[in-house]
C-alpha positions as CSV (number, residue, x, y, z in Angstrom):
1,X,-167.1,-60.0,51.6
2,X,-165.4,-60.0,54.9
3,X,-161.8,-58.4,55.0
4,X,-159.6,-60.8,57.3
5,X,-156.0,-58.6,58.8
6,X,-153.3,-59.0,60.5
7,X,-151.3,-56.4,61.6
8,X,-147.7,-55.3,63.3
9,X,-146.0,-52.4,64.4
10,X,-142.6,-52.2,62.5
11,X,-139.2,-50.4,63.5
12,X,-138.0,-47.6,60.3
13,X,-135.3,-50.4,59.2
14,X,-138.4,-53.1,59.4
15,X,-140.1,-51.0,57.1
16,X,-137.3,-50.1,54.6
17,X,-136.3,-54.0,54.9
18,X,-139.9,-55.0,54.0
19,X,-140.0,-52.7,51.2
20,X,-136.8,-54.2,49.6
21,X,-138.4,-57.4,49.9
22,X,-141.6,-57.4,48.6
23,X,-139.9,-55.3,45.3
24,X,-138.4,-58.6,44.7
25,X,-140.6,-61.2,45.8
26,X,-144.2,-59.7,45.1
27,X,-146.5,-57.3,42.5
28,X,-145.6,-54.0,43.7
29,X,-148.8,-51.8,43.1
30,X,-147.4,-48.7,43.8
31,X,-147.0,-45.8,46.3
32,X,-150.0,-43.5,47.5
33,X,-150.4,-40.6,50.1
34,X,-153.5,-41.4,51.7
35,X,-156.0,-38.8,53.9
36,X,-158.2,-40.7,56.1
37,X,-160.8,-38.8,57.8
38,X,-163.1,-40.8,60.4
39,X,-166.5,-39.3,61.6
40,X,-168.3,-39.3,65.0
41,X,-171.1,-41.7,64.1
42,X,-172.2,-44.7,65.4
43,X,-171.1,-47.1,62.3
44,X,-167.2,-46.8,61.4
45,X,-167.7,-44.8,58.6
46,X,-164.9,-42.5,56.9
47,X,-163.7,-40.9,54.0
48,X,-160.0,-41.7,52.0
49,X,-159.0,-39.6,49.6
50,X,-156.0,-40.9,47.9
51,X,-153.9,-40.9,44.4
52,X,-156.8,-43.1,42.8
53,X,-160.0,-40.7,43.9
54,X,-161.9,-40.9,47.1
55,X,-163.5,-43.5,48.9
56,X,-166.8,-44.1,51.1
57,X,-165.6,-47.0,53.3
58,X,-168.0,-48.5,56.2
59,X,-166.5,-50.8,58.0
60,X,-169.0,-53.3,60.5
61,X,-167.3,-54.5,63.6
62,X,-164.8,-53.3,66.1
63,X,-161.6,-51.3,64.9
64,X,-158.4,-53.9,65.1
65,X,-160.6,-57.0,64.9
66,X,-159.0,-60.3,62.7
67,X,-162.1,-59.8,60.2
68,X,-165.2,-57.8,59.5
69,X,-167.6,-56.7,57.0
70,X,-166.2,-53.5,54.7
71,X,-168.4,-51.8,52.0
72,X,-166.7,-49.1,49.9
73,X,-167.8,-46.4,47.5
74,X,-165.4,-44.8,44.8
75,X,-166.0,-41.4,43.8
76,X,-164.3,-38.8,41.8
77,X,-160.8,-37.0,44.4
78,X,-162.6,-33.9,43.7
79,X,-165.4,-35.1,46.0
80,X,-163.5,-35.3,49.1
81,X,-164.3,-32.1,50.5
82,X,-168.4,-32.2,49.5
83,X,-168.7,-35.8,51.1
84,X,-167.1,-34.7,54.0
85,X,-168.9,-31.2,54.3
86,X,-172.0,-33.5,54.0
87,X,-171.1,-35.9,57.1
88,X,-170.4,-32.9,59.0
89,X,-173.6,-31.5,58.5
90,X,-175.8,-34.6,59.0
91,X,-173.8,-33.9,62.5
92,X,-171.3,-36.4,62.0
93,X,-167.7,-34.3,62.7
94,X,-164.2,-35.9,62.2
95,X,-162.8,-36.9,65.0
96,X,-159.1,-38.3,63.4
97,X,-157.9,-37.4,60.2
98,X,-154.8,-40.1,59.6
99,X,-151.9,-38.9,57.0
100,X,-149.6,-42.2,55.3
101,X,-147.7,-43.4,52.7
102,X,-148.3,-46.9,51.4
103,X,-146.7,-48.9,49.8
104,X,-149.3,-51.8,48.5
105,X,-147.9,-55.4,46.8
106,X,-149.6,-58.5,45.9
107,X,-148.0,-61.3,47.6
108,X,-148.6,-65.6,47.1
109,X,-152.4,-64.3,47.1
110,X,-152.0,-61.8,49.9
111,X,-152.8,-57.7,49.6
112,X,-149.7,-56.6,51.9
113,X,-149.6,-52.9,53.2
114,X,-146.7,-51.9,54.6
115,X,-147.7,-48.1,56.0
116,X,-145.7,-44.6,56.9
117,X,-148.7,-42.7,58.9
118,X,-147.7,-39.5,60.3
119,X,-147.6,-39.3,64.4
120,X,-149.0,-43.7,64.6
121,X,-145.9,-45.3,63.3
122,X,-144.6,-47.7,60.7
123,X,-146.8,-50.5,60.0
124,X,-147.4,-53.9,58.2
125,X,-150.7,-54.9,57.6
126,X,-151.5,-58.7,55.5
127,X,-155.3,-58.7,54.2
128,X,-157.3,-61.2,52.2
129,X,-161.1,-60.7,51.3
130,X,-162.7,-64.1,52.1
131,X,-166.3,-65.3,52.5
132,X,-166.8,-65.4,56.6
133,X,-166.6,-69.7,56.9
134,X,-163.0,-69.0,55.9
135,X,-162.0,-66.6,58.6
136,X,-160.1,-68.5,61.4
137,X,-158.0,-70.9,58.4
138,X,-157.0,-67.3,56.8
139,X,-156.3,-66.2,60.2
140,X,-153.6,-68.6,61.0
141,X,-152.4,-68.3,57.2
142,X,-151.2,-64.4,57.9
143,X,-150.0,-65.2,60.9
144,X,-147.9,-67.6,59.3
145,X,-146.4,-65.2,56.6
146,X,-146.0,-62.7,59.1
147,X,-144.0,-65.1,61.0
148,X,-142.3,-65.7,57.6
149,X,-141.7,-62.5,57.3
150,X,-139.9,-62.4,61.0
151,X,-142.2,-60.0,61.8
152,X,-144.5,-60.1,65.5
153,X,-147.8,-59.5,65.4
154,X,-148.8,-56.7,67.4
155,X,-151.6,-57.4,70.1
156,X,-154.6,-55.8,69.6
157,X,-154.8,-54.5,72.9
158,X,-151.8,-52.5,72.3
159,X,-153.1,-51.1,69.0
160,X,-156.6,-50.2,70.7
161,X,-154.4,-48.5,73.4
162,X,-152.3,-46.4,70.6
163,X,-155.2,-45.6,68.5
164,X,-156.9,-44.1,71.8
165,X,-153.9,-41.9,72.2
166,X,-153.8,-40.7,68.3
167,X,-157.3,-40.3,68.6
168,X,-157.0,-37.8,71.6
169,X,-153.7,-36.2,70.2
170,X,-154.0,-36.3,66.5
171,X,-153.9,-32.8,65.8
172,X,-150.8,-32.0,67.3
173,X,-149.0,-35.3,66.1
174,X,-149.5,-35.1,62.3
175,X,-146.8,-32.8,60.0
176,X,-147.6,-29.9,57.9
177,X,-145.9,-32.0,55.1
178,X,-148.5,-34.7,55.2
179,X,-151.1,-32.0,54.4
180,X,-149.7,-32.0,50.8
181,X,-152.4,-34.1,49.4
182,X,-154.9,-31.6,49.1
């Protein structure tokens, strides 16, 4: 399956508005805290541990891009700290760890996202899982809700240029309170 996103940048009231709204107008799924660690290697490779357990995720394809290939493993949220001592030690050290609270709805067929991640900002993110023949029709379809949604779609040049900077900085940008879900 490919996983075909959309994604914006939202202002604190955005995100509190957007919140409100899906509550009443989608499947709310539920809160999480989230850690995200990603690992020097050359395949976008990482580790999640969240409420639910801890993931394996491999995603194919640049970071930002509309749609690419994403495999993911579950495994057991005691694991977190094993799988990441073993990418480390293949040689494979984590160069971001990302810290956010998301909120996650099901919306007129869409998985909506709308994210809290410590030192990056507030974002919405619209995803469908599609074959890849269906990419550039569910494409314009998120773009559509988002602009439903009066929300802009952030450029992807500007999300490759913030990533850059979180990924040089990230240590010093994330709270001690985000830490909590170890």
């Amino acid at each position: 399956m490919i996983e075909c996103e959309i994604r914006a940048f939202i202002s604190e009231e955005e995100y509190h508005r957007l919140i409100d709204f899906f509550k009443k107008n989608a499947e709310y799924k539920g809160e999480d805290m989230q850690q995200t660690n990603y690992f020097d290697a050359q395949t976008k490779v990482r580790t999640q541990k969240n409420s639910k357990g801890t993931k394996i995720i491999l995603k194919k394809g640049n970071v930002h891009e509309g749609a690419r290939e994403e495999i993911e493993i579950e495994c057991a949220g005691e694991d977190f700290d094993k799988i990441n001592k073993i990418f480390i030690e293949l040689g494979h050290p984590v160069v971001i760890e990302w810290y956010r609270k998301r909120h996650t709805f099901f919306w007129e067929g869409i998985t909506v996202c709308i994210d809290d991640t410590e030192g990056y900002g507030y974002i919405i993110e619209l995803e469908k899982l599609i074959d890849e023949y269906q990419k550039e029709q569910t494409l314009t379809e998120l773009r559509e809700k988002l602009n439903f949604l009066k929300i802009q779609e952030t450029p992807k040049e500007l999300f490759d240029k913030k990533f850059q900077h979180y990924k040089e900085n990230w240590r010093e940008m994330i709270d001690e309170y985000q830490h909590s879900i170890h």
